[in-house]
GUDO-46148 format. One record per residue (C-alpha): y, z, x; residue number from 1. Coordinates in nm, 4 decimals. Each point is the difference from the previous one (the first is absolute). Layout:
BEGIN
c2, c3, c1, i
Y, Z, X, NUM
...
% end
This chain:
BEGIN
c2, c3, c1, i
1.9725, -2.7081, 1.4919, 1
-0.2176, -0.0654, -0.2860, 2
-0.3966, 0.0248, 0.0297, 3
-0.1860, -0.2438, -0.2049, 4
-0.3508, 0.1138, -0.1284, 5
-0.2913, -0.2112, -0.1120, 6
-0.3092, 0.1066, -0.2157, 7
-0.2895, -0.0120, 0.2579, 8
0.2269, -0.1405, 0.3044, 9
0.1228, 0.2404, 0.1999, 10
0.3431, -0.0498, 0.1380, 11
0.0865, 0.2567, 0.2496, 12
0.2700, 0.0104, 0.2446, 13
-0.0886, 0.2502, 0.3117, 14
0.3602, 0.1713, -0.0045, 15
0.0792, 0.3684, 0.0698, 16
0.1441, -0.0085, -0.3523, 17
-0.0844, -0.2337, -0.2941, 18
0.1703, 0.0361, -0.3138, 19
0.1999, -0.1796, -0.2715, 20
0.3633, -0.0894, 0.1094, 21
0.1722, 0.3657, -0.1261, 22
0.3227, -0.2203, -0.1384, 23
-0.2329, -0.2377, -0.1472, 24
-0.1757, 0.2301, -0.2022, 25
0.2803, 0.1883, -0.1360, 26
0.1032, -0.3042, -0.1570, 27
-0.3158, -0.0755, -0.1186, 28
-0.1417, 0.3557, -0.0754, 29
-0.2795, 0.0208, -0.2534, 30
0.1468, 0.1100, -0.3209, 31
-0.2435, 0.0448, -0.3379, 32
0.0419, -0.2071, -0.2315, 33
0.1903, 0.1126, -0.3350, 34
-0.2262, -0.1462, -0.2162, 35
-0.3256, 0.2005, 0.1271, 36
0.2380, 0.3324, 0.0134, 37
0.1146, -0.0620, -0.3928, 38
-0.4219, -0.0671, -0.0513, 39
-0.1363, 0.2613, 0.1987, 40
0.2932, 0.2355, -0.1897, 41
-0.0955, -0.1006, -0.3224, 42
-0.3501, 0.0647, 0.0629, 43
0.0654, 0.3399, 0.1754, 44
0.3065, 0.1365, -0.1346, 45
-0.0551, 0.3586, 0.1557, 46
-0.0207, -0.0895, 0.3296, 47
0.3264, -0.1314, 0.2191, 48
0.0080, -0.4735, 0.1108, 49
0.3465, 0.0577, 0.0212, 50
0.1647, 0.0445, 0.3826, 51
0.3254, 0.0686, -0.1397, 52
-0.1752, 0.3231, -0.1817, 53
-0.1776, 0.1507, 0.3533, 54
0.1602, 0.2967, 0.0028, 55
0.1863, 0.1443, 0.3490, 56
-0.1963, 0.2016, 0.2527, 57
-0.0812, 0.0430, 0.3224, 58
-0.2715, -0.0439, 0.1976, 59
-0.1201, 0.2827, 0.2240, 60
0.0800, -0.0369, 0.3482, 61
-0.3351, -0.0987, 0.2006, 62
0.1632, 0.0724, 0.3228, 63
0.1437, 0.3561, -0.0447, 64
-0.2378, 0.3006, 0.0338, 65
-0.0993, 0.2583, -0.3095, 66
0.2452, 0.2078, 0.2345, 67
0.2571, -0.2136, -0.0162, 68
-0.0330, -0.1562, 0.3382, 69
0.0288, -0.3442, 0.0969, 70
-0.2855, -0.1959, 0.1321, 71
0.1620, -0.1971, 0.3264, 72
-0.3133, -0.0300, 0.1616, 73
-0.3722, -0.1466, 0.0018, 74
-0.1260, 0.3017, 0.0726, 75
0.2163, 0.1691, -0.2848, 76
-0.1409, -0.2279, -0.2500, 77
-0.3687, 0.0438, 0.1692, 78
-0.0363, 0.3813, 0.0372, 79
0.2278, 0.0669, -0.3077, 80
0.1777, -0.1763, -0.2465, 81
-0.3285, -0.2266, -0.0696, 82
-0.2184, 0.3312, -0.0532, 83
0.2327, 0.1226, -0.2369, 84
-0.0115, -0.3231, -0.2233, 85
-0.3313, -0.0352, 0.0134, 86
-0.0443, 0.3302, -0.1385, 87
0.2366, -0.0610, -0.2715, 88
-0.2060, -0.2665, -0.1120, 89
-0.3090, 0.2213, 0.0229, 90
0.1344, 0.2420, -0.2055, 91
0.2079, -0.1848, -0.2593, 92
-0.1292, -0.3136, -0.0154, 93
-0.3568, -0.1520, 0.1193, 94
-0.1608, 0.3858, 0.0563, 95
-0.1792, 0.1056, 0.3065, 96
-0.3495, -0.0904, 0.0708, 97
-0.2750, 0.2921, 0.0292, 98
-0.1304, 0.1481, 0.3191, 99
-0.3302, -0.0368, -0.1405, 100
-0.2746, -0.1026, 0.3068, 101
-0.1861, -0.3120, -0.0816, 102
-0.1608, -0.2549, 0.2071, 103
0.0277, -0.3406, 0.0043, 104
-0.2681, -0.2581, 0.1257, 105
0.0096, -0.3884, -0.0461, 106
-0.2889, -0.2560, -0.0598, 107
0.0007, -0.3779, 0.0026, 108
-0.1877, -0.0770, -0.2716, 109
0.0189, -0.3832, 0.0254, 110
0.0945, -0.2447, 0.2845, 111
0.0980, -0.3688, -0.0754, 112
0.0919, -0.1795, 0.3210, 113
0.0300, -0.3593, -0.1989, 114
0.2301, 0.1504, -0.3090, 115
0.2364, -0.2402, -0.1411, 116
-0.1930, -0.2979, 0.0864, 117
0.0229, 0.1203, 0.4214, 118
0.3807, 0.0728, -0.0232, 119
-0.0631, 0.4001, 0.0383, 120
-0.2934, 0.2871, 0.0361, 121
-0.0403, 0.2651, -0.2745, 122
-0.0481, 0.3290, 0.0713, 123
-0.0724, 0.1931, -0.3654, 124
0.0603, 0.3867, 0.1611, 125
-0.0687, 0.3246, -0.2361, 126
0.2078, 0.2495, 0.1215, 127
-0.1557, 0.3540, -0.1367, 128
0.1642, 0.2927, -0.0775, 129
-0.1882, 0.3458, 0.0187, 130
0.0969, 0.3418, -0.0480, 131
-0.2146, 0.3005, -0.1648, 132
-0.3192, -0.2196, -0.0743, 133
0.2381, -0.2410, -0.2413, 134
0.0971, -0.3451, 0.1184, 135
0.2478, -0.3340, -0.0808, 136
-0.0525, -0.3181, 0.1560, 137
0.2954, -0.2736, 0.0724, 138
-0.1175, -0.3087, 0.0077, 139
0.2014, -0.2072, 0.2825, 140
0.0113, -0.3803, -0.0262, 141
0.0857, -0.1549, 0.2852, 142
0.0330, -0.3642, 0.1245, 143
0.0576, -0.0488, 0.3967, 144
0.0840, -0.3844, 0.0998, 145
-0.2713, -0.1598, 0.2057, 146
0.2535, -0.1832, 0.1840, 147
0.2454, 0.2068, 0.1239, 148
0.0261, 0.2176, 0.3265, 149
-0.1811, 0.3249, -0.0259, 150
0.1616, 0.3034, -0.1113, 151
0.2037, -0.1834, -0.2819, 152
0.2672, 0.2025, -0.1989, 153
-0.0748, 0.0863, -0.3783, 154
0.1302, -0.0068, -0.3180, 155
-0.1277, 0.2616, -0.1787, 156
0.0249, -0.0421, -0.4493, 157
0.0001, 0.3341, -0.2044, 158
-0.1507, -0.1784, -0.3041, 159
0.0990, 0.1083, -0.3037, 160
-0.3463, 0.0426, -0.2195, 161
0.0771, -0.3120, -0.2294, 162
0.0002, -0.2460, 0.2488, 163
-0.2396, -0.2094, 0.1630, 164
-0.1234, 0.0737, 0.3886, 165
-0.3414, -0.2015, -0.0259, 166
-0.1727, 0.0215, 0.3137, 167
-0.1444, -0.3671, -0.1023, 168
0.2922, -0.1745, -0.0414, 169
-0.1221, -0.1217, -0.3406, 170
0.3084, 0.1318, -0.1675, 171
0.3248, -0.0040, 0.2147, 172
0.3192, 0.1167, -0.0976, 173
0.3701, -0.0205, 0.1156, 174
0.0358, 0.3365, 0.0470, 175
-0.2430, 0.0304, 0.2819, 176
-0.0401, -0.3610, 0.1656, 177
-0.2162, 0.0748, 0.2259, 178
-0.0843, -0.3608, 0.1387, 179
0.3871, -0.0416, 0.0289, 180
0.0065, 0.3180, 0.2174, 181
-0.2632, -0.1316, 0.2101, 182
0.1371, -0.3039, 0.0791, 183
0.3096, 0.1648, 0.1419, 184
-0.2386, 0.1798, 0.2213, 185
0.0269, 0.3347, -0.1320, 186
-0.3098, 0.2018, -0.1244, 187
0.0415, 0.0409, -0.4201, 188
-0.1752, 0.3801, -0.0831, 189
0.0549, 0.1528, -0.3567, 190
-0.1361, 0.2940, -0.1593, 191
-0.0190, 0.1183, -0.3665, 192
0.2646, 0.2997, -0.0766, 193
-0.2706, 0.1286, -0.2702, 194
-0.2530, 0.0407, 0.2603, 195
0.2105, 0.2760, 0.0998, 196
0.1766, 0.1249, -0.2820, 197
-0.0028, -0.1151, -0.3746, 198
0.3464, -0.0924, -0.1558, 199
-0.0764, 0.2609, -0.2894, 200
0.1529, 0.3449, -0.0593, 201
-0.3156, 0.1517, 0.0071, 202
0.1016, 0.3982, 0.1322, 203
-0.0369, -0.1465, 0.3351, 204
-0.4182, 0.0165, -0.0593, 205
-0.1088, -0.2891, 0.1532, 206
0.0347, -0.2364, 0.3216, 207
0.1431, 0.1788, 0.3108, 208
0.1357, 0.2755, -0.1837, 209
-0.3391, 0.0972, -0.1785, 210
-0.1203, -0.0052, 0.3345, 211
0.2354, 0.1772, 0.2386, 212
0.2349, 0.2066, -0.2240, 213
-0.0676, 0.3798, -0.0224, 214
0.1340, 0.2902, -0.2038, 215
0.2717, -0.0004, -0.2388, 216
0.1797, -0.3228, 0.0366, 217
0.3782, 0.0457, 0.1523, 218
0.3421, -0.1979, -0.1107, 219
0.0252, -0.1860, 0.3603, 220
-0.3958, -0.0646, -0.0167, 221
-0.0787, -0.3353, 0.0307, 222
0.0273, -0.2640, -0.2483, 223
-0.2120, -0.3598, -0.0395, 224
0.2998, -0.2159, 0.1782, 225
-0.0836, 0.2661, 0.2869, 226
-0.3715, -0.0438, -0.0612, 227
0.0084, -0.3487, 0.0712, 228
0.2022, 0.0063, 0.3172, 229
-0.2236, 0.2413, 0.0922, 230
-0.2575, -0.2749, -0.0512, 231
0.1638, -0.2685, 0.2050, 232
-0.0171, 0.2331, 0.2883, 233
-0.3711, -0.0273, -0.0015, 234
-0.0111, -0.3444, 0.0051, 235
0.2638, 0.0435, 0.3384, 236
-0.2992, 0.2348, 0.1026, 237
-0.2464, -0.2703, -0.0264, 238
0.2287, -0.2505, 0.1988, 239
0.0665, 0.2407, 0.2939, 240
-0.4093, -0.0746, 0.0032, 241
-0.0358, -0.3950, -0.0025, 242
0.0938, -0.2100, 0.3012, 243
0.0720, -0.2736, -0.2385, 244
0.3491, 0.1670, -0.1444, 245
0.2912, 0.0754, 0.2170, 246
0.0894, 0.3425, -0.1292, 247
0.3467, -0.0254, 0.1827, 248
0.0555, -0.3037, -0.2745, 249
-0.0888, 0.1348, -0.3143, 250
0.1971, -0.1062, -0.3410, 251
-0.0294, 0.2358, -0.2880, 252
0.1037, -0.1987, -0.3382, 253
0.0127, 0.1315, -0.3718, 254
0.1438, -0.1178, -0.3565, 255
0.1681, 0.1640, -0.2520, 256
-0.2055, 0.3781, 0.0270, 257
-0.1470, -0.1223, 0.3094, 258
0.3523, -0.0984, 0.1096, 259
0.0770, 0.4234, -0.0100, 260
-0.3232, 0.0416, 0.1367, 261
0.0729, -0.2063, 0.3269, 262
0.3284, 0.1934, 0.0800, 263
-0.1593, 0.3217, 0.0038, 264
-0.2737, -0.1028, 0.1789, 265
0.2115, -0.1479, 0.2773, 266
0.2065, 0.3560, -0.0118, 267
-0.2928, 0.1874, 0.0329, 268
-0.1807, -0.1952, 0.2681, 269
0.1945, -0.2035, 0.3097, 270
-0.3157, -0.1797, 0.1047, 271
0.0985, -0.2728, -0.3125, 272
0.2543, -0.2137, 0.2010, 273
0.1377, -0.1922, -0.3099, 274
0.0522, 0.1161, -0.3258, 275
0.0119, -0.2265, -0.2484, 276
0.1379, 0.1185, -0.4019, 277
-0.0211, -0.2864, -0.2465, 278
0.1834, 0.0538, -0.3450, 279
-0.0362, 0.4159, 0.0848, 280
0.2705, 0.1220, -0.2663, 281
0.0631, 0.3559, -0.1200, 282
-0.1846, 0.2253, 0.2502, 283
0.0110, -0.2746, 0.2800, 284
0.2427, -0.1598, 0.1184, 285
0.2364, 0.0205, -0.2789, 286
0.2991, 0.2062, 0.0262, 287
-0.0193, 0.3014, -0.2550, 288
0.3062, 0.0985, -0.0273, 289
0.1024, -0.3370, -0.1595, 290
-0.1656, 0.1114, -0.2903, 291
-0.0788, -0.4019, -0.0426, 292
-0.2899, -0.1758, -0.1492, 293
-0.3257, 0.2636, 0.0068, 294
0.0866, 0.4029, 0.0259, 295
-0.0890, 0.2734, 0.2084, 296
-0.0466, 0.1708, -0.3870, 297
-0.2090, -0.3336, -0.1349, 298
-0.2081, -0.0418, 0.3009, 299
-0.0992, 0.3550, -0.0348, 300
-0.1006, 0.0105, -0.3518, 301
-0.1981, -0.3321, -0.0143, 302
-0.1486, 0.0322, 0.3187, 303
-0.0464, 0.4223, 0.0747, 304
-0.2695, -0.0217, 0.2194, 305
0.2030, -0.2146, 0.2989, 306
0.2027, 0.2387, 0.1211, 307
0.0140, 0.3470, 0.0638, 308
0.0904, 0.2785, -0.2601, 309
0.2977, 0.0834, 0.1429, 310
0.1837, -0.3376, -0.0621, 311
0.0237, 0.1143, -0.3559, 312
0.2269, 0.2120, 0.0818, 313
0.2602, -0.3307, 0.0530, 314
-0.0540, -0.1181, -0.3325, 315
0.3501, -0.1406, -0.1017, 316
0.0971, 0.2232, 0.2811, 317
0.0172, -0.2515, 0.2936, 318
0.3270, 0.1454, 0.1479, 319
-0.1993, 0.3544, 0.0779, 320
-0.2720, -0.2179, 0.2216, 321
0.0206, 0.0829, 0.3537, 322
-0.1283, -0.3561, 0.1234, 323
0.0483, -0.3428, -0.1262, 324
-0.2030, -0.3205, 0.0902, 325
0.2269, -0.1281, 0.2996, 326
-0.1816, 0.3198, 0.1667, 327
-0.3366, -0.1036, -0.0460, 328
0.0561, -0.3484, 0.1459, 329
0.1701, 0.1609, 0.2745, 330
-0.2743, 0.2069, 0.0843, 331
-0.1819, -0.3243, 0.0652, 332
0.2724, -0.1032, 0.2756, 333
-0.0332, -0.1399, 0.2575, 334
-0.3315, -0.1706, -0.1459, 335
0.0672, -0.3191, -0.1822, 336
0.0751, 0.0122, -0.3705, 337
-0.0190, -0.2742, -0.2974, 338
0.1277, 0.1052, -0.3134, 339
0.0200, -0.2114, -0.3065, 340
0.1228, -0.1243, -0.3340, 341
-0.0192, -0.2350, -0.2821, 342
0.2617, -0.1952, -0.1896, 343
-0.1255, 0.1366, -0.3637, 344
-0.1412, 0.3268, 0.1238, 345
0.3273, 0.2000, -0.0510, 346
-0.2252, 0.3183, -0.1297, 347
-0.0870, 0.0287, 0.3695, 348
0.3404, -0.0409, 0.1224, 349
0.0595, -0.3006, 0.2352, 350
0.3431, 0.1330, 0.1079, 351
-0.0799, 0.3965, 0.0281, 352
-0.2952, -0.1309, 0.1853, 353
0.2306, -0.1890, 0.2273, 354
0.2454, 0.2880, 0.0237, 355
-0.3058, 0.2096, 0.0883, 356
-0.0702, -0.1858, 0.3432, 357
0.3760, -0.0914, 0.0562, 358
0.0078, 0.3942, 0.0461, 359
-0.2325, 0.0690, 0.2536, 360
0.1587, -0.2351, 0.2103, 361
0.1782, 0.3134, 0.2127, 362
-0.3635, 0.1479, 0.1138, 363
-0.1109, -0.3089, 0.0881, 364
0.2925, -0.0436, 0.2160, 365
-0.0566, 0.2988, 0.1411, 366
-0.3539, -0.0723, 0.0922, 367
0.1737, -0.2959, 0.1737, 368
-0.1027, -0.2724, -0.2188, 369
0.2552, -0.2549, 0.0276, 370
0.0577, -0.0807, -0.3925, 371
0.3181, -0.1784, -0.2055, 372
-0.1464, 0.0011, -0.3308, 373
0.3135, -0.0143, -0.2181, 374
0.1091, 0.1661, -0.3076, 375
-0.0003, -0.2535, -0.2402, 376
-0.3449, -0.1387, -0.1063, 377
-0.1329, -0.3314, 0.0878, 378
-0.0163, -0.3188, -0.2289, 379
-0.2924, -0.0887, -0.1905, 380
-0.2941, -0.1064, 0.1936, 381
0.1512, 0.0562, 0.3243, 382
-0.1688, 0.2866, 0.1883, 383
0.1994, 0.2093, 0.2014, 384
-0.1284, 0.0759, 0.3375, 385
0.1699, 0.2350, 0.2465, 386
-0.1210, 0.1361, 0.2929, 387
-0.3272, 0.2469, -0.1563, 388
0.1015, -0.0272, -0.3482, 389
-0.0265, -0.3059, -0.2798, 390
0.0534, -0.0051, -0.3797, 391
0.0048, -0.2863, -0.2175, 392
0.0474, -0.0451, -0.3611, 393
-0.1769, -0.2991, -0.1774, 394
0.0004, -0.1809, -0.3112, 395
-0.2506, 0.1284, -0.2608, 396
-0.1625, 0.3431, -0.1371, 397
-0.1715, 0.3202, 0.1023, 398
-0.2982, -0.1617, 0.2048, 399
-0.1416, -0.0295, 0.3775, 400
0.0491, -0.4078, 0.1041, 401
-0.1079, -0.2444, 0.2437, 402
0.3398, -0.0684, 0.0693, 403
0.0485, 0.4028, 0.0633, 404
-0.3023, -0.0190, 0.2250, 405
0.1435, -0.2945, 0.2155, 406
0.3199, 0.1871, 0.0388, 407
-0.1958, 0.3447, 0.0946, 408
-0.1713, -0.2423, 0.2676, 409
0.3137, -0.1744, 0.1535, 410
0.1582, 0.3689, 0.0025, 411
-0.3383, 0.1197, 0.2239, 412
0.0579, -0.3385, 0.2173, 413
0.2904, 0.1382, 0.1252, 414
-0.0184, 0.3238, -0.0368, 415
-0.3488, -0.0095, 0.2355, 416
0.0838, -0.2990, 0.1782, 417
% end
C-alpha cells in the first residue's frame, strides 16, 4: 500500500500501521545519485560519498546489558539497559548537565489575541534563568490557534540563530511556517538556541555554562548541543503552565545542529512525545561507524564546543565507541520519532541516518509499538510512516522546508489522532 502525500493537504489513513508497501520500496529504494557523489568527492576528497568504501562493523547491541545480559523485558530496558545508554552518552558524547540550583520563573511579556490577522493569540514568554545573582533569559515565541479546541498540541522550533522567528510576521520563512502550523491546528512555539548558549568555542564562558558550571571543567561535562536541550526543557516547563498547550502533545523539531539537539533532548526528557531530527548528520542520527559523509574526527575539530571532551577520544577511532546513534533514537522509544534526509545532503548521511532508525526498531518492539519499517530506504519524496516512527528523504539541499513541515504535520495527524 502506497501513501500519497500532498504539500499542505493532509492525507492520512487511521490504520494501526501506515507505511510504504515494504516490496515496493525495495524496488524503488532511494539511491544517491552518482553524479552528486563524484561532485561532493571532488570537492571533499578526504572524507568518504562512496557506499562501496563504508568499511565493516558492527553496531553495538542496544538490547544486551554492559553485563552481557539480554534485555527481554520492558522493565529490563526501563530499570536497566536504558540507564546504561543514557549514561554512555553522558559521558562520551553530549556530557552531563551540572547539579547547579537555579530557579526558573516565566513572564508574558506581550499578549496578542488577534495575531495573524485573528487566525491565532501570541503569547511572547521570557523564561529567566537565575543562579548566584547571574541570569539568561529565553525568549519563547509562541503562536496558539484561535480556532481550535483548547489544550492544542505544539510544535516546538529550536531555531538556529540565523533564521528568522519574527513575532510580527513581517518576515516569514520556510523553516518555521508558522501560519501553516496554525492552520493545521497545532500551536507553532520557537525559541533562539543563542539565547541559551552561543555556537562559539568560547571555554564554555558564556550562556548556560557561564552561568551554572562550577570548578574545573570535566571530559563528560556538558557541551552546547546539551546546553540547548537543556533549553527546550524550559520551554516544556512553561507549557506544563498554560492551559492553552496540551503538554501530553508536544513536538520537539530541529535542523542540521538543532537536528542533534532534538534527539538528546527527547533522550533526556520523556515529557517530548515526538521527536522530530531534520537533516541531523554526524552526531545525530547518522550512523558513525559508517565513517560516511561528516566525521566523528571533523565534527569535533570544527565544531569543539558541541560535544563533550570525551568524544575526542573517538577521533578516527569509531570502532572503540561504546554507543552508536541507533541507541539514542532508541532511547526515545516508544515516543514517536521523525528522522530525515536530503537528496544532495550526503555530508549528513541520508542512508546512515536511515540505518540509524532502522536499528532501533527491536526496543521499540519491545515497548510494544507495533512497527514494520523495512530495511531498505524509501523512494524519493515518499515518507515512510510506520507505526511511531517516519523518515523521508526529499529532493534538494541541507535546509528546513515547507514540504518537511507538512510531512512532520501529517506524521503528528496520525501519530496523535
Amino acid at each position: 500500500m502506497k501513501i500519497k502525500y500532498l504539500c499542505g493537504v493532509s492525507i492520512i489513513l487511521m490504520l494501526s500501521l501506515l507505511y510504504v508497501d515494504p516490496a515496493a520500496q525495495a524496488q524503488e529504494s532511494w539511491q544517491a545519485s552518482p553524479a552528486t557523489v563524484e561532485r561532493l568527492s571532488k570537492s571533499r576528497s578526504e572524507f568518504n560519498y562512496y557506499e562501496d568504501k563504508v568499511p565493516a562493523f558492527t553496531l553495538p547491541d542496544v538490547l544486551t546489558t554492559e553485563k552481557g545480559k539480554k534485555v527481554t523485558s520492558p522493565a529490563i530496558w526501563k530499570n536497566i539497559r536504558r540507564e546504561e545508554i543514557l549514561e554512555l552518552f553522558r559521558e562520551n558524547v553530549y556530557g552531563r548537565v551540572p547539579a547547579t540550583p537555579y530557579t526558573k520563573t516565566f513572564s508574558l511579556i506581550n499578549v496578542d489575541k488577534n495575531a495573524m490577522g485573528g487566525a491565532a493569540t501570541l503569547k511572547q514568554v521570557d523564561i529567566t534563568i537565575s543562579s548566584e545573582g547571574k541570569s539568561l533569559v529565553i525568549h519563547l515565541t509562541l503562536f496558539v490557534p484561535n480556532k481550535a479546541e483548547k489544550p492544542v498540541p505544539a510544535f516546538l522550533l529550536i531555531n538556529l540563530g540565523s533564521k528568522n522567528i519574527d513575532p510580527l510576521r513581517q518576515l516569514k520563512v520556510e523553516s518555521w511556517p508558522a501560519e501553516e502550523i496554525i492552520d493545521r491546528g497545532y500551536a507553532a512555539a520557537a525559541f533562539s538556541n543563542a539565547d541559551v548558549d552561543p555556537d562559539n568555542f568560547d571555554d564554555f564562558k558564556d550562556g548556560i555554562h557561564g552561568l551554572l558550571d562550577r570548578g574545573v571543567r570535566q571530559p563528560d561535562a556538558w557541551g552546547t548541543i546539551a546546553a540547548w536541550a537543556w533549553g527546550a526543557s524550559r520551554c516544556m516547563d512553561y507549557f506544563e503552565t498554560d492551559k492553552d498547550i496540551n503538554r501530553k502533545k508536544v513536538a520537539v523539531v530541529g535542523h542540521s545542529r538543532g537536528g542533534k539537539t532534538v534527539l538528546w533532548a527527547g533522550a533526556e526528557d520523556k515529557r517530548f512525545s515526538m521527536v522530530i531530527a531534520n537533516e541531523s548528520g554526524c552526531g545525530g542520527a547518522a550512523l558513525a561507524l559508517r565513517r560516511f559523509g561528516e566525521t566523528v574526527a571533523r565534527i569535533n575539530t570544527a565544531f569543539p564546543h558541541w560535544f563533550c571532551s570525551n568524544y575526542k577520544k573517538y577521533r578516527s577511532n569509531e570502532d572503540a565507541m561504546p554507543v552508536d546513534m541507533h541507541m539514542l533514537i532508541a532511547l526515545n522509544a516508544p515516543r514517536a520519532v521523525y528522522v530525515t534526509s536530503a537528496d544532495e545532503d550526503l555530508w549528513a548521511d541520508p542512508r546512515g541516518s536511515y540505518l540509524s532508525l532502522y536499528h532501533a526498531v527491536p526496543v521499540f518492539r519491545l515497548l510494544k509499538t507495533t512497527t514494520n519499517l523495512p530495511e531498505t530506504m524509501p523512494p524519493l519524496n515518499k515518507p515512510v510512516i510506520s507505526g511511531r516512527l517516519a523518515y523521508h528523504v526529499r529532493d534538494g539541499v541541507h535546509n528546513l522546508l515547507l514540504k518537511d513541515w507538512n510531512w512532520f504535520m501529517d506524521f503528528a495527524e496520525y501519530t496523535w489522532k
